[in-house]
C-alpha positions as CSV (number, residue, x, y, z in Angstrom):
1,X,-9.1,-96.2,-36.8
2,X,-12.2,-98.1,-36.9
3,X,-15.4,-96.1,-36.9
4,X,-17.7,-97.1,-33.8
5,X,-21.4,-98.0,-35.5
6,X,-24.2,-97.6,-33.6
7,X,-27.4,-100.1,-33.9
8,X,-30.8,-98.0,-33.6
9,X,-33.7,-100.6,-33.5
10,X,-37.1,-99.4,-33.7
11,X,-39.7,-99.5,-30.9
12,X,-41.9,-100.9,-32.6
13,X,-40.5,-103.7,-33.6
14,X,-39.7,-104.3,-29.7
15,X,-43.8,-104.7,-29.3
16,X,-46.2,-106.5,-30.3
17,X,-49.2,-105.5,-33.3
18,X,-52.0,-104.8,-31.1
19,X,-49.8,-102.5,-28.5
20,X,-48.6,-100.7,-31.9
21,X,-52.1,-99.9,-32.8
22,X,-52.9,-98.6,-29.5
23,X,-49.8,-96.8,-29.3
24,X,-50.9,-94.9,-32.8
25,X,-54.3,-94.2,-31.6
26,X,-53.1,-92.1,-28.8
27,X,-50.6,-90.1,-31.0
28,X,-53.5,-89.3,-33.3
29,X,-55.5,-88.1,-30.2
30,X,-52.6,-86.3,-28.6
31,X,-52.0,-84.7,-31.8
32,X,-54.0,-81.4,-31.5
33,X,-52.6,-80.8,-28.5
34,X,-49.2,-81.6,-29.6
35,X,-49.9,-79.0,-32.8
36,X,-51.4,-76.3,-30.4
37,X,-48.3,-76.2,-28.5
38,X,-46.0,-76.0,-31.4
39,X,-47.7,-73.6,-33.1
40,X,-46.0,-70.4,-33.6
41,X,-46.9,-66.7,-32.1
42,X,-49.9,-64.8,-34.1
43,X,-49.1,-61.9,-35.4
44,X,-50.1,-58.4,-34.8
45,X,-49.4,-55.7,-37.2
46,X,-49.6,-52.7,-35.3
47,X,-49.6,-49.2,-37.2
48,X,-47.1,-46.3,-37.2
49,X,-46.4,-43.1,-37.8
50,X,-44.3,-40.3,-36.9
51,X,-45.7,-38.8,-33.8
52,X,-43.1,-38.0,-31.6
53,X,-42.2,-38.7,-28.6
54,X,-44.6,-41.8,-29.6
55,X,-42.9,-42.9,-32.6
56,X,-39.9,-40.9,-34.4
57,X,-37.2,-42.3,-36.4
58,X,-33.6,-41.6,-35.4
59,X,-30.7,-40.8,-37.4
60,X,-30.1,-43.8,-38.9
61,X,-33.5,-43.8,-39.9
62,X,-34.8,-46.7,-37.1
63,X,-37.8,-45.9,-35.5
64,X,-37.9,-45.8,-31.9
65,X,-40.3,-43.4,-28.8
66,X,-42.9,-44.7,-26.4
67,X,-45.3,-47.1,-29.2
68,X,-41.9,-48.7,-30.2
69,X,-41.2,-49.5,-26.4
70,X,-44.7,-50.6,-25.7
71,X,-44.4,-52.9,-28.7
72,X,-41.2,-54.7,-27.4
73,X,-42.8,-54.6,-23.9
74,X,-45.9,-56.7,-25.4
75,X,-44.2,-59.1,-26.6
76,X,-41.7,-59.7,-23.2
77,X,-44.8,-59.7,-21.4
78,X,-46.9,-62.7,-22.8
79,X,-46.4,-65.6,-25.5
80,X,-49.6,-65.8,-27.4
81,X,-48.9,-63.1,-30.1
82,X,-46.2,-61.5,-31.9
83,X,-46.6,-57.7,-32.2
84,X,-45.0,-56.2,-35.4
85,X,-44.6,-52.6,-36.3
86,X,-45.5,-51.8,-39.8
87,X,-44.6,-48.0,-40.8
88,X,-47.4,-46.1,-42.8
89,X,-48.3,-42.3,-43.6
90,X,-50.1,-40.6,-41.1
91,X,-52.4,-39.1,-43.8
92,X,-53.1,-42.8,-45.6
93,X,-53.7,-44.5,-42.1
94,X,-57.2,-44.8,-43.0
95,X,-56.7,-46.2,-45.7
96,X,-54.2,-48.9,-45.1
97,X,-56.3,-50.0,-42.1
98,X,-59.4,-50.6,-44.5
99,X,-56.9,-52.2,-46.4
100,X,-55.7,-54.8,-44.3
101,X,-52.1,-53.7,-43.9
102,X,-52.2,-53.6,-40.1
103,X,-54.4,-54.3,-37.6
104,X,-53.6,-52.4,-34.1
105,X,-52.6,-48.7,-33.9
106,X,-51.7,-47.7,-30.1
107,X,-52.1,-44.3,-29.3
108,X,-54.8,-43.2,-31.2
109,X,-58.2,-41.2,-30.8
110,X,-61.4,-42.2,-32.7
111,X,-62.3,-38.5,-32.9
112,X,-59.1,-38.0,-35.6
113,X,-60.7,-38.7,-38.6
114,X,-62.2,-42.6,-38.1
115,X,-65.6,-41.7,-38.1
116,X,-67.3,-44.4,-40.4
117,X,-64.9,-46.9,-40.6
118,X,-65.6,-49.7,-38.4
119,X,-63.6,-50.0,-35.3
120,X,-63.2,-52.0,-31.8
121,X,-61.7,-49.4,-29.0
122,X,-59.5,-49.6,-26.3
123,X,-60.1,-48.4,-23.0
124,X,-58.0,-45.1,-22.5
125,X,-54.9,-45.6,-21.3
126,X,-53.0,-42.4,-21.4
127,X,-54.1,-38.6,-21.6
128,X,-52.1,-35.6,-23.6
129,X,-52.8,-32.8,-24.9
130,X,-50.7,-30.3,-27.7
131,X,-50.4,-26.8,-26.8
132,X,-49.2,-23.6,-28.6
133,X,-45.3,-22.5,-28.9
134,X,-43.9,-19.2,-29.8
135,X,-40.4,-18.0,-29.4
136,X,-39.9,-16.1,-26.1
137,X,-39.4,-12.2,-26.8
138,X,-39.4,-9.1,-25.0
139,X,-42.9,-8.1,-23.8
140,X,-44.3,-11.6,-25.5
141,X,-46.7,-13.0,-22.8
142,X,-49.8,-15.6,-22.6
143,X,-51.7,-13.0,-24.3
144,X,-50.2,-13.7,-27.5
145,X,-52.2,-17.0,-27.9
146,X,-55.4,-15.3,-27.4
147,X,-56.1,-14.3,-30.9
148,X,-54.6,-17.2,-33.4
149,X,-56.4,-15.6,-36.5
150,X,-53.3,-13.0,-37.5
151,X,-50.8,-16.1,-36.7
152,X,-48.8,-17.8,-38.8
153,X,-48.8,-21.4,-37.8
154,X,-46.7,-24.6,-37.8
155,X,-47.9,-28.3,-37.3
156,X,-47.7,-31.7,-38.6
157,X,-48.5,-33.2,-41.9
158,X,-52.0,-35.2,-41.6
159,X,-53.0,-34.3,-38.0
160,X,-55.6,-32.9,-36.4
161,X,-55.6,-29.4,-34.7
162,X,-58.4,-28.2,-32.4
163,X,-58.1,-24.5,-33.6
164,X,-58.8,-25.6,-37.2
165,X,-62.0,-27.2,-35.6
166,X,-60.0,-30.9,-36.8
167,X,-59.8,-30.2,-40.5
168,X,-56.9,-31.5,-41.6
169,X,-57.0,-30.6,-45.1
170,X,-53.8,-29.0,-46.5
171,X,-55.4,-26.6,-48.5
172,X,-58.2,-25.7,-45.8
173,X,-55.3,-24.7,-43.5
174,X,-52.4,-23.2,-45.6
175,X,-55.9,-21.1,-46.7
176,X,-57.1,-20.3,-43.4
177,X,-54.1,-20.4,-41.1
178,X,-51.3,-19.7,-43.6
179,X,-50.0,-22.7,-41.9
180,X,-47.0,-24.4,-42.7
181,X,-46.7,-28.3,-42.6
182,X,-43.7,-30.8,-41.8
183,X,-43.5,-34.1,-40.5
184,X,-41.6,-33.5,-37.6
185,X,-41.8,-31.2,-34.4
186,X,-38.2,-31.1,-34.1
187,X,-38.2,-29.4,-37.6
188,X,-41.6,-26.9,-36.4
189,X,-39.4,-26.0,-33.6
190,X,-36.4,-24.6,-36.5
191,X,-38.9,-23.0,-38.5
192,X,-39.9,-20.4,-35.5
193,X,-36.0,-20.3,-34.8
194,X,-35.9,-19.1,-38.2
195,X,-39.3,-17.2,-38.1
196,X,-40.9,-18.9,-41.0
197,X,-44.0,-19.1,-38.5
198,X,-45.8,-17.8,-35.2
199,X,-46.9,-20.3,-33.4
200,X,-46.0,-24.3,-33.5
201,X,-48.6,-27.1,-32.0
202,X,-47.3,-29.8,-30.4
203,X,-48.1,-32.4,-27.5
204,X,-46.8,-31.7,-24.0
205,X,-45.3,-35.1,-24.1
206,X,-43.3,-34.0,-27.0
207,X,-41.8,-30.9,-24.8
208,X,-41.6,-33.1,-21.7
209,X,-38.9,-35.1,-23.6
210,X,-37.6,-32.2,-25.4
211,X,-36.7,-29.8,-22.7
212,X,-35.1,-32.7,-21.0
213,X,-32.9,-33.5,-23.3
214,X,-32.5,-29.8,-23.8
215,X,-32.8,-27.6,-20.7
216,X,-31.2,-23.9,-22.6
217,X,-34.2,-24.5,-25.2
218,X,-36.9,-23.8,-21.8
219,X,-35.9,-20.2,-21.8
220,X,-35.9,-19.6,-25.9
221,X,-39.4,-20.8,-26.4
222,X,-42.8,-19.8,-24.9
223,X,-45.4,-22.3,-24.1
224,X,-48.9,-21.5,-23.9
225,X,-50.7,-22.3,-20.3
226,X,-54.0,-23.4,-22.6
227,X,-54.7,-26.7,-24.6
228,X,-55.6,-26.4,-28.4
229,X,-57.1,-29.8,-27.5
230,X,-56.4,-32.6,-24.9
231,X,-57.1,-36.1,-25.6
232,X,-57.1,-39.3,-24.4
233,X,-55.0,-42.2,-26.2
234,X,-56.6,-45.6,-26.9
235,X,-55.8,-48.8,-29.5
236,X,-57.8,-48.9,-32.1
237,X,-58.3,-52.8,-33.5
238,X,-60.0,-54.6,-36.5
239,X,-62.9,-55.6,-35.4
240,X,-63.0,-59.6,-34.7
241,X,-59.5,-59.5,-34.9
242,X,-57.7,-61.3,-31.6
243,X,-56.6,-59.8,-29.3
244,X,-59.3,-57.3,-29.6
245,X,-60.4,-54.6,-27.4
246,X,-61.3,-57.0,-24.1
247,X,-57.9,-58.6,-24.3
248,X,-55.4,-55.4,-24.8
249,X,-57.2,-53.8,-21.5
250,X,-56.4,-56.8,-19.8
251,X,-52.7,-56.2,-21.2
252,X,-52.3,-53.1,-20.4
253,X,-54.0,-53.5,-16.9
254,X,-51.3,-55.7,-16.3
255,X,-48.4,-53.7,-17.5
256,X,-50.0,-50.9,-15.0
257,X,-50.1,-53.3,-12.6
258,X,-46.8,-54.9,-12.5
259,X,-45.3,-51.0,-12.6
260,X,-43.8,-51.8,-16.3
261,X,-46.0,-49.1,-18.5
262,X,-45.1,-46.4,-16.0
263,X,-41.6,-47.0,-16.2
264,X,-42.1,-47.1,-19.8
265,X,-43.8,-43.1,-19.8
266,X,-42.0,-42.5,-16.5
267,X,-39.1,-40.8,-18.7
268,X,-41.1,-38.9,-21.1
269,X,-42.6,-36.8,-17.9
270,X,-45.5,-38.7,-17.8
271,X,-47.4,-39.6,-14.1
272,X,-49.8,-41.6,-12.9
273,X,-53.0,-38.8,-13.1
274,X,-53.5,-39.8,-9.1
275,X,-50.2,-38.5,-8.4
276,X,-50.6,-35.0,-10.6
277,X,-54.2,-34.3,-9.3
278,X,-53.5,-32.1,-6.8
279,X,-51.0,-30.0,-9.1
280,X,-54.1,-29.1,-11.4
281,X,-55.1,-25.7,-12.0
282,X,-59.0,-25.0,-12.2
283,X,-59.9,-26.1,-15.9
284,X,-56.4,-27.1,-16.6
285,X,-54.1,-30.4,-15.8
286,X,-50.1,-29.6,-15.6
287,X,-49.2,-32.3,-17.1
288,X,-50.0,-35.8,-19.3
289,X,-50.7,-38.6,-17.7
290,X,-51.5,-42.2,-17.1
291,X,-54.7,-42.8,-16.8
């Protein structure tokens, strides 16, 4: 079989030298554009640690939860940057951020320790709030949250707790609060089971998703009706970095707007605050919201 040859002549041997020249002068002014448009997506490391429902790692160690989701929905939802989780320790995230190893974290609040490091701030995009959980017993009403001084309590490694007036120093609350410390709630929740502890902190997001998933667990815990704090979430960004604070509102406006972010929260229990206004106690809102 003879192999079929193909003759590929050159086009610019096809004009002549002063069309060439032109030709060359507009690929050397078209090039910037042409560069521009093949330039790849800039990346955004965004921060994370375990937080759940925000971000928790499943059995096989993956992280997923609602700042995973928002991540992937980021990056569906426009071209220009590439958002990338990076895992760090709740307790270092200070650190690493002065260090350079990311440059977003979602769901944050400037009052949890970043006083004095410089930082560009969201708008607030969602509210929550952690409240107190016992386990339900005989006789065992609200009024066993009013005095948290004889308690035993349970949190989180590295966070912030408005009854410790937002110390989070180990030894300042194992001292004062003889309070035990994991890093997850899941595991907060077996230690009252097992009554290492009194009273467990968590989010209401957190128990949205939890007694969902686990409707027996509603009548084997009680949950207080007050807030040991209620908070307001917001992305915290390097300042000068792009996008920066102007350009993630517009983001997330438009995830709010095209209905995507409350389908996102939508399963965690999590409203629009319009639509929970008018279930509000006085002092008090019912549940977390968007904002």
């Amino acid at each position: 079989m003879v192999k079929q040859s193909y003759k590929v002549t050159s086009p610019f041997r096809q004009i002549s030298a002063s069309r060439r020249i032109m030709l060359c002068l507009a690929l050397y002014l078209l090039s910037p554009q042409l560069l521009a448009s093949a330039q790849p997506e800039a990346q955004v490391k965004v921060g994370i640690y375990p937080y759940p429902p925000y971000v928790e790692q499943n059995e096989q160690g993956e992280y997923e939860g609602i700042a995973i989701s928002l991540i992937q929905l980021l990056n569906e939802h426009q071209s220009h940057y590439q958002f990338v989780p990076v895992p760090i320790s709740p307790k270092r995230r200070y650190q690493a951020f002065t260090m350079g190893d990311y440059d977003v974290i979602f769901f944050e609040n400037p009052a949890w320790g970043w006083q004095g490091i410089p930082i560009e701030i969201s708008r607030p995009y969602q509210t929550d709030g952690e409240v107190y959980v016992a386990l339900a017993e005989q006789g065992r009403d609200q009024q066993y949250f009013a005095d948290l001084s004889d308690k035993r309590m349970i949190g989180i490694l590295g966070f912030h707790y408005g009854f410790a007036a937002f110390n989070a120093d180990e030894q300042f609350l194992r001292q004062n609060f003889q309070m035990i410390l994991s890093w997850t709630n899941e595991k907060n929740l077996s230690l009252l089971r097992e009554r290492h502890g009194d009273i467990a902190v968590m989010s209401k997001a957190f128990l949205h998703r939890f007694f969902k998933d686990n409707p027996g667990a509603r009548e084997e815990f009680l949950v207080s009706d007050r807030y040991d704090q209620r908070y307001q979430h917001s992305a915290l960004i390097r300042p000068g970095f792009m996008p920066g604070a102007k350009e993630i509102n517009q983001l997330m406006d438009e995830l709010k707007s095209n209905g995507k972010l409350l389908e996102l929260f939508r399963p965690y229990g999590i409203r629009e605050c319009s639509e929970i206004s008018l279930d509000a106690q006085s002092g008090q809102m019912q549940d977390v919201c968007l904002e």
